[in-house]
C-alpha atoms as an extended CHARMM CRD file, in Angstrom:
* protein
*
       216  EXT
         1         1  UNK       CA            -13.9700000000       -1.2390000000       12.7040000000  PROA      1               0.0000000000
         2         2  UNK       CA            -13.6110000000       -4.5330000000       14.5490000000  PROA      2               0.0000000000
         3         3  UNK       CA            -10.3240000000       -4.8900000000       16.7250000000  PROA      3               0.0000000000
         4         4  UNK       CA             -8.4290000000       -7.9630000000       14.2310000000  PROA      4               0.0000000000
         5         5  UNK       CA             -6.7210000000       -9.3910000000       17.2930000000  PROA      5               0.0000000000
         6         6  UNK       CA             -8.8520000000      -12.1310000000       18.8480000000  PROA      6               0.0000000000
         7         7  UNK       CA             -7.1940000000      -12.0650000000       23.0160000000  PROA      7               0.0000000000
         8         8  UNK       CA             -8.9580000000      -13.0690000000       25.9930000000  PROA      8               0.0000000000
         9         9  UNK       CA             -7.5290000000       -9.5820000000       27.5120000000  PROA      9               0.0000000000
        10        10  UNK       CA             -9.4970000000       -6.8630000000       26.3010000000  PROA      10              0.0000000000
        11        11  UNK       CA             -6.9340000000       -4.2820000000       27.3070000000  PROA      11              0.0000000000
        12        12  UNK       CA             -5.0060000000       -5.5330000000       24.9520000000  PROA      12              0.0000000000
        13        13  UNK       CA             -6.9490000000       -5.6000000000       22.1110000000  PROA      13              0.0000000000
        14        14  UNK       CA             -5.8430000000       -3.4070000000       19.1260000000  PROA      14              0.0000000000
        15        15  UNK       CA             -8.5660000000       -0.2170000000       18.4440000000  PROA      15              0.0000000000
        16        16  UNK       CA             -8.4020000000        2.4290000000       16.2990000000  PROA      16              0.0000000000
        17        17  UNK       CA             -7.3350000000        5.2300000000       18.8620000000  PROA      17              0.0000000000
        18        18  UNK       CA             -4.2850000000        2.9570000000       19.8560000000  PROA      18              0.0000000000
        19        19  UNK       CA             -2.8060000000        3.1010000000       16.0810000000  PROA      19              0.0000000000
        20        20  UNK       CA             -3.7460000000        6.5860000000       16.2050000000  PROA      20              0.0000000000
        21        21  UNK       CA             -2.3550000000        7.8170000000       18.7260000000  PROA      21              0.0000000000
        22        22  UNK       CA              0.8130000000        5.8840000000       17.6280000000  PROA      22              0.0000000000
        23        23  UNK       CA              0.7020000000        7.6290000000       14.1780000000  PROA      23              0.0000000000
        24        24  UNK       CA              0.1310000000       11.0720000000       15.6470000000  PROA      24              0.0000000000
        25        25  UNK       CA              3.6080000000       10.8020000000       17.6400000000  PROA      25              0.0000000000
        26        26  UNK       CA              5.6570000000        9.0840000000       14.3970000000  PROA      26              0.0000000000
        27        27  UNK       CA              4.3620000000       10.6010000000       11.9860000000  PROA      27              0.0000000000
        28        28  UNK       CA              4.0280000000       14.1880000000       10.3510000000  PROA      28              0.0000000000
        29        29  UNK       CA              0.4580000000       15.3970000000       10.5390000000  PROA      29              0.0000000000
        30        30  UNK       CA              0.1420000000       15.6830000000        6.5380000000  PROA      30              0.0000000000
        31        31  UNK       CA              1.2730000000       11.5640000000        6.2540000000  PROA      31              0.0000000000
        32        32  UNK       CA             -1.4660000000       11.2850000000        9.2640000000  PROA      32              0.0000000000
        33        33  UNK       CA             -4.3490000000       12.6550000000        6.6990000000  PROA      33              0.0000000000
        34        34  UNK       CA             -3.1340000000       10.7160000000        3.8690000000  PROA      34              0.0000000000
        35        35  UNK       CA             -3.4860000000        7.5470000000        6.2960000000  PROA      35              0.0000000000
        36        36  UNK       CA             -7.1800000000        8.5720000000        6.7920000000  PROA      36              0.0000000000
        37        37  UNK       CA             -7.6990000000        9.3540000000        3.2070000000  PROA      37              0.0000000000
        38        38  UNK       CA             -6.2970000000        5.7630000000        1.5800000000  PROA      38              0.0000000000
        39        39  UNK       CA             -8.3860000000        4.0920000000        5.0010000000  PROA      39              0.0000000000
        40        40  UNK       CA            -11.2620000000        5.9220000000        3.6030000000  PROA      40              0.0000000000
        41        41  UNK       CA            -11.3890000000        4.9400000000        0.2680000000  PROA      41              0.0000000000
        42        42  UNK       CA             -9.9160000000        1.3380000000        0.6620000000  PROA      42              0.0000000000
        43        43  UNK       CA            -13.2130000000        0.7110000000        2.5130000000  PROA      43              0.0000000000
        44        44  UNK       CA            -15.1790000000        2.3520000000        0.0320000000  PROA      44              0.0000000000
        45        45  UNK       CA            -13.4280000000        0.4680000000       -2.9760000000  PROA      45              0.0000000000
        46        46  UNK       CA            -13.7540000000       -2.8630000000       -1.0130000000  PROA      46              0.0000000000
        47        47  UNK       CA            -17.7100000000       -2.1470000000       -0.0660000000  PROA      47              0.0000000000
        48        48  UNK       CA            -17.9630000000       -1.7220000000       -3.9330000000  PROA      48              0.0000000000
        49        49  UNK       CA            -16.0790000000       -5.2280000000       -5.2570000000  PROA      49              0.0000000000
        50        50  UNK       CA            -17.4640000000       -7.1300000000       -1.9470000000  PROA      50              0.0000000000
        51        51  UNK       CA            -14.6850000000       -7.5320000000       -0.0790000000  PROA      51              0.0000000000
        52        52  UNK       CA            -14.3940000000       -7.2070000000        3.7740000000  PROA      52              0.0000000000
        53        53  UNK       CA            -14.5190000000       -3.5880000000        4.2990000000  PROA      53              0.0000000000
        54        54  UNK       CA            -13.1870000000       -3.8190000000        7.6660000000  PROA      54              0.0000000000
        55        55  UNK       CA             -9.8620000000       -5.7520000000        6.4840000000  PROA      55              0.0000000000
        56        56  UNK       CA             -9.4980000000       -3.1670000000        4.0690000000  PROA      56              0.0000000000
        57        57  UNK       CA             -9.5810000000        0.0600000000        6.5500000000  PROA      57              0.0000000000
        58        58  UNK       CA             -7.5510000000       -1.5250000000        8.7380000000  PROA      58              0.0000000000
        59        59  UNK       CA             -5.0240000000       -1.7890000000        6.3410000000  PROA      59              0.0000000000
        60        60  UNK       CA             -4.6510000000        1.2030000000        4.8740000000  PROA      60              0.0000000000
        61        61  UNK       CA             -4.9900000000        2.6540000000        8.6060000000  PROA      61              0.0000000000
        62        62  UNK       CA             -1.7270000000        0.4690000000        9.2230000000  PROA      62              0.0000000000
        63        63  UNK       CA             -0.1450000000        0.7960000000        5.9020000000  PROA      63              0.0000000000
        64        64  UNK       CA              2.5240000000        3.9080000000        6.5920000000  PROA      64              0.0000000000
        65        65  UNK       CA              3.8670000000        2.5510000000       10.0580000000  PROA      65              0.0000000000
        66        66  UNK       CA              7.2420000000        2.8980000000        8.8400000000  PROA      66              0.0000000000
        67        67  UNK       CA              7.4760000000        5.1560000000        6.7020000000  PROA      67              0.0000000000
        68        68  UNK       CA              9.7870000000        7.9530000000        8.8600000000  PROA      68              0.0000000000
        69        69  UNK       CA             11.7130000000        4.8650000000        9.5420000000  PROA      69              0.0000000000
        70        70  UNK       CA             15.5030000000        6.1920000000        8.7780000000  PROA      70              0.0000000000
        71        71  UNK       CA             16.8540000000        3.8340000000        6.1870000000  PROA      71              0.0000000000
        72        72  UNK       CA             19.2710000000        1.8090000000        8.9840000000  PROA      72              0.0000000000
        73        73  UNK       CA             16.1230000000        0.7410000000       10.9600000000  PROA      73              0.0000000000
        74        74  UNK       CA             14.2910000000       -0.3550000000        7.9510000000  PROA      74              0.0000000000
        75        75  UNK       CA             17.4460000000       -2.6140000000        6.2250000000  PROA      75              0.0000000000
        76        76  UNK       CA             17.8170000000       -3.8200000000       10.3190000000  PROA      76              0.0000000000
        77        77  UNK       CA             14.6050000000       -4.6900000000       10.6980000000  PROA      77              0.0000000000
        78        78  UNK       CA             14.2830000000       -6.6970000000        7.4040000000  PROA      78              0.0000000000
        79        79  UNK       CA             17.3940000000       -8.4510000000        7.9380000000  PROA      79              0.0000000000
        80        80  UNK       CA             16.3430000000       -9.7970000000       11.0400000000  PROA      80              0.0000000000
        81        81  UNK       CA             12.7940000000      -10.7540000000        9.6170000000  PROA      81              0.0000000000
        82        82  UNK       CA             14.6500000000      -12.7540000000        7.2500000000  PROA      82              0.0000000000
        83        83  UNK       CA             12.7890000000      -10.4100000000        4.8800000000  PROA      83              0.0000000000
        84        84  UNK       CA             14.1970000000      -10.6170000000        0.9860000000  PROA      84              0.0000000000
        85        85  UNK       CA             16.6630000000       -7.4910000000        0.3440000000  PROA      85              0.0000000000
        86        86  UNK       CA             17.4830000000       -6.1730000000       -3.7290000000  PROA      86              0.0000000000
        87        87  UNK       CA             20.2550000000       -4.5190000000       -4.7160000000  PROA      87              0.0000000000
        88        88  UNK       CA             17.6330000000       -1.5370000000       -5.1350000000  PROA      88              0.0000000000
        89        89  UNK       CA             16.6270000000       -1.4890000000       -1.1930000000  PROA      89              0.0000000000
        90        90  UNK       CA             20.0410000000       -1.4240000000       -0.5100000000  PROA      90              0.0000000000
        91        91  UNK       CA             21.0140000000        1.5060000000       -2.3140000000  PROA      91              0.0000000000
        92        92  UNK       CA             17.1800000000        3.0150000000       -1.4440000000  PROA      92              0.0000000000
        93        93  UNK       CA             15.8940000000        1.3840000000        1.5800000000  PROA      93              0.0000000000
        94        94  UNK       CA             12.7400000000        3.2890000000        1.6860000000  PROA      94              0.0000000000
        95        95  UNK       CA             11.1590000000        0.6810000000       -0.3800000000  PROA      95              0.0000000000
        96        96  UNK       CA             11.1710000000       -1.7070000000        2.2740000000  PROA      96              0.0000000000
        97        97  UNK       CA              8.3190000000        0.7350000000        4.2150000000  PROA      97              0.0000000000
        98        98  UNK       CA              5.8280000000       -1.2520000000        3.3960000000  PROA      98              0.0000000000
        99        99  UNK       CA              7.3920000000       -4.7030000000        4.4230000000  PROA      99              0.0000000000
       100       100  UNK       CA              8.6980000000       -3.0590000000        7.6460000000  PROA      100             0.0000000000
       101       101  UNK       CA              5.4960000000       -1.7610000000        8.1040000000  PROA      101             0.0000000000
       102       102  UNK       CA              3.5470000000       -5.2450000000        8.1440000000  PROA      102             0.0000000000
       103       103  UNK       CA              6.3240000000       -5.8900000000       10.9610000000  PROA      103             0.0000000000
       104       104  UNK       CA              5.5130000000       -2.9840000000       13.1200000000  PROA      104             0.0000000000
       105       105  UNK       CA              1.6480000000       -3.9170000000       12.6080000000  PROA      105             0.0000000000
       106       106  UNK       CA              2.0190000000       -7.1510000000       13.9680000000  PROA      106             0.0000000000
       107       107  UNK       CA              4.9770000000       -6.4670000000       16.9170000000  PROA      107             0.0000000000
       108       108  UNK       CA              3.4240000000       -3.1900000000       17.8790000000  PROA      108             0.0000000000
       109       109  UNK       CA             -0.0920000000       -4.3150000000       17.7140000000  PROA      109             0.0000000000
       110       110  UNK       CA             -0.4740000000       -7.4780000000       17.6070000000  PROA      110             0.0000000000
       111       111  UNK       CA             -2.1440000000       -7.6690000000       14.3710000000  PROA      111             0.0000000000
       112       112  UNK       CA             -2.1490000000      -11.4950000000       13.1750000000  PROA      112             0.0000000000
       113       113  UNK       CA             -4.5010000000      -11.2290000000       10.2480000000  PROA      113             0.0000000000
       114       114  UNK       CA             -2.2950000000      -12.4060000000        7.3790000000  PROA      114             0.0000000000
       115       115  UNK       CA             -4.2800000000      -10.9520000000        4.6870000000  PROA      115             0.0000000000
       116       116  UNK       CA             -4.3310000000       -7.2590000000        6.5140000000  PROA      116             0.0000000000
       117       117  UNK       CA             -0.9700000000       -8.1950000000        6.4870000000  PROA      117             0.0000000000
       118       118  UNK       CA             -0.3840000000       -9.1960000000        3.5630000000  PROA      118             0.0000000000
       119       119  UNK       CA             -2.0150000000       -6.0930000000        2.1110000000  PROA      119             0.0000000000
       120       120  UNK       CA              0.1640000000       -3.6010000000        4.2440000000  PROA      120             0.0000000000
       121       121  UNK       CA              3.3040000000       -4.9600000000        2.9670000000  PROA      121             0.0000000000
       122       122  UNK       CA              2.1920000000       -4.7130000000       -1.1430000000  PROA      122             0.0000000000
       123       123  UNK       CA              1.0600000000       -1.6370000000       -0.6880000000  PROA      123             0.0000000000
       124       124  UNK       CA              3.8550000000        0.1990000000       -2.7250000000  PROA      124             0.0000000000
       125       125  UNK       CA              4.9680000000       -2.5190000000       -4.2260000000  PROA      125             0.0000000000
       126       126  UNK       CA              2.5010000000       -4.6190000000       -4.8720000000  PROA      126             0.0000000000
       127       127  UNK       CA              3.1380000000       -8.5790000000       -5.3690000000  PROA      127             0.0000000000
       128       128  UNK       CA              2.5100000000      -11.0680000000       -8.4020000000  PROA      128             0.0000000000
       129       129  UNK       CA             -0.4150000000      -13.1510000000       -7.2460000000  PROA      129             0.0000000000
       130       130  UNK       CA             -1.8210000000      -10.5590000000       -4.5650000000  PROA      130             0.0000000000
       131       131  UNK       CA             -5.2480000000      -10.9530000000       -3.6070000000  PROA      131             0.0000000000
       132       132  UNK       CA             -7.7940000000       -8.3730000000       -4.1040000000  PROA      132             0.0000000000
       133       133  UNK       CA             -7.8850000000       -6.6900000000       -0.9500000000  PROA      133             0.0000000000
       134       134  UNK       CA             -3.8610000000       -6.1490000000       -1.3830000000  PROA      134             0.0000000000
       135       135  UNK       CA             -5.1440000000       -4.4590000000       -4.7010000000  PROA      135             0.0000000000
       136       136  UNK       CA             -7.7250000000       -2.4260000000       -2.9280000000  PROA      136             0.0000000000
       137       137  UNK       CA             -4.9890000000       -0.8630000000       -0.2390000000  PROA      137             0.0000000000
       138       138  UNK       CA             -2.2190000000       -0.6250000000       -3.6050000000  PROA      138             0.0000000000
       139       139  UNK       CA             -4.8390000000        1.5400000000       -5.6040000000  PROA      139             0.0000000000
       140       140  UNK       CA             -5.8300000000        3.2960000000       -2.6720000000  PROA      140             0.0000000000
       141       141  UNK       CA             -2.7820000000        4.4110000000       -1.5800000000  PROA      141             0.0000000000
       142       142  UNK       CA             -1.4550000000        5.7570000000       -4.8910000000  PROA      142             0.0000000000
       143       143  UNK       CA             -5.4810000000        6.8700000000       -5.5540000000  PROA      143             0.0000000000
       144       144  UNK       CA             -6.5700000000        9.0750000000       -2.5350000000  PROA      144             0.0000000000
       145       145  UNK       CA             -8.2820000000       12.0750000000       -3.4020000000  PROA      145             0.0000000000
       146       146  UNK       CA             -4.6760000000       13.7500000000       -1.8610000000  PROA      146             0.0000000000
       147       147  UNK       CA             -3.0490000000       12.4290000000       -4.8650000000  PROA      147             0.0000000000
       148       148  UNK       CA             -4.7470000000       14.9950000000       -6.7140000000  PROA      148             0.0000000000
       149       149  UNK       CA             -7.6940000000       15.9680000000       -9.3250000000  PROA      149             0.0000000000
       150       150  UNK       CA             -6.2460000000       15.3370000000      -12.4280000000  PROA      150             0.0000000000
       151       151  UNK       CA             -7.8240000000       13.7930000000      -15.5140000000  PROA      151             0.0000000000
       152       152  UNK       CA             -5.4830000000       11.4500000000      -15.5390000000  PROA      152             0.0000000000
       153       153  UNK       CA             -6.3080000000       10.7000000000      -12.1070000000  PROA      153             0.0000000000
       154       154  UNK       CA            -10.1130000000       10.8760000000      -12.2290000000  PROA      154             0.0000000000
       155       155  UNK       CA            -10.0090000000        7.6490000000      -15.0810000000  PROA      155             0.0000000000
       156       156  UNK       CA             -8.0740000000        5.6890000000      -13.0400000000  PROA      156             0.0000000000
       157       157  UNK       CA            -10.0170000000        6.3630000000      -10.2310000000  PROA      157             0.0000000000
       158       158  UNK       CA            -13.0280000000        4.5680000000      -12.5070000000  PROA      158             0.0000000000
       159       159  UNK       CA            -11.0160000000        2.0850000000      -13.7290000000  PROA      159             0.0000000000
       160       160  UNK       CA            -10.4070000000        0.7230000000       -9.9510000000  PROA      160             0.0000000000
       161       161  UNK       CA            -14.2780000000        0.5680000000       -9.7200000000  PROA      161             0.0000000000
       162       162  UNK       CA            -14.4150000000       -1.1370000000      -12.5760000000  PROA      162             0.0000000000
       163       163  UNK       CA            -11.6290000000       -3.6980000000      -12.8920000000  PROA      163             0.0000000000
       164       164  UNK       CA             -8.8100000000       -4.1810000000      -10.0310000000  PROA      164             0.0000000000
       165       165  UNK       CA             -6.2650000000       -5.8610000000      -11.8690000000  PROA      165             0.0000000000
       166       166  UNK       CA             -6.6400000000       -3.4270000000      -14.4130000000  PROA      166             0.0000000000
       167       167  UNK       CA             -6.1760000000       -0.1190000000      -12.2470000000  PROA      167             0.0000000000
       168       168  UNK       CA             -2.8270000000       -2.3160000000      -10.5500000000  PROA      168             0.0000000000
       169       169  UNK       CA             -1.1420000000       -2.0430000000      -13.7760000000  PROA      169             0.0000000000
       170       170  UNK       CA             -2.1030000000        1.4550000000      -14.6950000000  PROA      170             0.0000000000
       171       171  UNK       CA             -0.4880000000        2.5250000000      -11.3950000000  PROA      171             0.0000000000
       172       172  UNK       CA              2.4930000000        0.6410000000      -12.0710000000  PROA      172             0.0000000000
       173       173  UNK       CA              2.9480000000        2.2550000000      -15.4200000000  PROA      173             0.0000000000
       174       174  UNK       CA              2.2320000000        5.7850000000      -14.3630000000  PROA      174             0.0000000000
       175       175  UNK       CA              4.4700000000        5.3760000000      -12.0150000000  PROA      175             0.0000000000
       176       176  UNK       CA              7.2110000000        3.8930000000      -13.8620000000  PROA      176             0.0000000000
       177       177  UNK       CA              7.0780000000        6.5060000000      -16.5310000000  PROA      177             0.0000000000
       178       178  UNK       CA              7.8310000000        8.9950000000      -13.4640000000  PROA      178             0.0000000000
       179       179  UNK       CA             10.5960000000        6.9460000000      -11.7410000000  PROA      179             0.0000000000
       180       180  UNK       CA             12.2410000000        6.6770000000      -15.7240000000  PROA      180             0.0000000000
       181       181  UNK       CA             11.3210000000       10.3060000000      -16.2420000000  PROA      181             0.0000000000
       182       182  UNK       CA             13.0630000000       11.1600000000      -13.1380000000  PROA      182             0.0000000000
       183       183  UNK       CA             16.0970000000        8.5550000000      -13.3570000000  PROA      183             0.0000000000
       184       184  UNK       CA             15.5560000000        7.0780000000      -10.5300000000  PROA      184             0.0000000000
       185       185  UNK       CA             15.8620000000        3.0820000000       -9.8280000000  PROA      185             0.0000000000
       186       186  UNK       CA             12.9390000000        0.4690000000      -10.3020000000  PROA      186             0.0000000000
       187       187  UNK       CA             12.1820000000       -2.1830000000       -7.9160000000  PROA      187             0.0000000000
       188       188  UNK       CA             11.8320000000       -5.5610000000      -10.2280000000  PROA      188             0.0000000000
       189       189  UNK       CA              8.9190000000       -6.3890000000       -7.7500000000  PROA      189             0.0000000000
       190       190  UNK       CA              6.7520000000       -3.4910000000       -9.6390000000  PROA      190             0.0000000000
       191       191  UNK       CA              7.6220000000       -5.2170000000      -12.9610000000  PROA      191             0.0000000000
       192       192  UNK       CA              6.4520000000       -8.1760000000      -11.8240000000  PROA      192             0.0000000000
       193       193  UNK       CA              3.1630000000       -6.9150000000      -10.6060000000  PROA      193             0.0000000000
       194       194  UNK       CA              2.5600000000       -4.8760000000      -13.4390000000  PROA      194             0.0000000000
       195       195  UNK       CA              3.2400000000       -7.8510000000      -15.7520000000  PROA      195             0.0000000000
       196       196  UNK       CA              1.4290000000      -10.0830000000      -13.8620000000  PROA      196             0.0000000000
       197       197  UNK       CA             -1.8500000000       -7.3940000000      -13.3250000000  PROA      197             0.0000000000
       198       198  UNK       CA             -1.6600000000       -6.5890000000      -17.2140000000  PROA      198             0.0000000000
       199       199  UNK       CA             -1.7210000000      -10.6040000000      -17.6380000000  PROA      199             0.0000000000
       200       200  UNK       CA             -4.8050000000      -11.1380000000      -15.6010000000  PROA      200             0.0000000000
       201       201  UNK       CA             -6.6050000000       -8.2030000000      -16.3840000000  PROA      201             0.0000000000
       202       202  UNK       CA             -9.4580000000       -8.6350000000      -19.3360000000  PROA      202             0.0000000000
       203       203  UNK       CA             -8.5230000000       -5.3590000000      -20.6690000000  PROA      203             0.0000000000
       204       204  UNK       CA             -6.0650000000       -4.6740000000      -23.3220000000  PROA      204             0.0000000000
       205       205  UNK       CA             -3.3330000000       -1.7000000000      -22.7460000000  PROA      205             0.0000000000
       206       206  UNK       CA             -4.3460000000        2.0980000000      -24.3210000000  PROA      206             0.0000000000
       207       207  UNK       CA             -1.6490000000        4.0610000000      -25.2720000000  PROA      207             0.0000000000
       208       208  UNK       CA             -0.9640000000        7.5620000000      -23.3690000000  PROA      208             0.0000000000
       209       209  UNK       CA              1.8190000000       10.0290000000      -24.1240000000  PROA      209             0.0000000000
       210       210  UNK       CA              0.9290000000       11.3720000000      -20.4300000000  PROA      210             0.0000000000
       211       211  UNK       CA              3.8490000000       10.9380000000      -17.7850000000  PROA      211             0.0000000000
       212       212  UNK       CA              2.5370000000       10.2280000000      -13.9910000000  PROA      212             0.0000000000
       213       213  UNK       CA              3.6330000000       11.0520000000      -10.4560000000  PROA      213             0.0000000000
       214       214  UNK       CA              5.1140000000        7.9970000000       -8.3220000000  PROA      214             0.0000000000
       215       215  UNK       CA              4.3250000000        7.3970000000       -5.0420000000  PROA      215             0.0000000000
       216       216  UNK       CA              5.7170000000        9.1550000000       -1.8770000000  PROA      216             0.0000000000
């Protein structure tokens, strides 16, 4: 990959090994290999729809910054971006990762590519309107082989090869049925991108009795 930070001083450029080595002190070596596996295959689903493969790595390489973030740092840190807050992030502030995390990518590293950026913050998410590489990172993330080898899994592996939108609002309704399933609250911004996804998407909705896994 390509540093994404253009800088006349090369020291400062952002690499690979600097976000690594970053990772590998904040955050547990498990979350480190999922990193690498949703980097891995965000490339490989961008190479296959023609988008820029290098965006795409990068941001699922910087898509987890702040995910140990205890909840207080992650509600401070969106305050102060002037970042919009729910009822739901209040009472689960974890949710805001993602957001927080397109912070950390750009204060920590300098990263000023807005649609890297843009595509680290929807990542759990998503966002109504997203572009495709924010699709690409979305799916990969909840997609990694890590996720697991399911059947379930496997077709909605295919269906992000085949249609994006589609596979965003697949996700979003596996994992609703788990966040129901398992009473927990429901971020309105996953509505919205599933509503919007299942609007955009050519393909009509199948019917599954199957509950899924959300995201963690």
């Amino acid at each position: 990959m390509t540093p994404l930070v253009t800088t006349d001083a090369k020291d400062s450029l952002c690499d690979r090994q600097q976000v690594l080595a970053w990772l590998t002190e904040n955050v547990p070596a498990p979350r480190l290999q999922h990193i690498l596996r949703v980097e891995t295959m965000a490339a490989e689903l961008a190479l296959h729809h023609g988008l820029d493969v290098d965006r795409a790595a990068w941001a699922g390489l910087l898509h987890d910054l702040a995910k140990y973030f205890p909840p207080e740092r992650l509600l401070s840190m969106a305050r102060e971006a002037g970042l919009p807050i729910t009822e739901v992030d209040e009472a689960d502030p974890h949710l805001l990762h993602a957001d927080v995390s397109a912070l950390v990518a750009r204060q920590q590293f300098g990263i000023t590519d807005e649609q890297v950026l843009a595509a680290v913050a929807n990542h759990t998410l998503g966002q109504p309107g997203m572009d495709a590489l924010s699709c690409v990172v979305f799916l990969a993330d909840s997609l990694e082989p890590g996720r697991g080898q399911t059947v379930e899994l496997e077709e909605l592996r295919k269906v992000a090869h085949q249609n994006l939108q589609e596979a965003v609002w697949r996700v979003c309704d596996r994992t609703l049925l788990w966040l129901v399933d398992q009473h927990r609250l429901i971020h309105p911004r996953m509505i919205l991108t599933r509503n919007w996804a299942m609007q955009v998407a050519p393909a009509k909705p199948k019917k599954t009795a199957k509950k899924g896994t959300a995201k963690v």
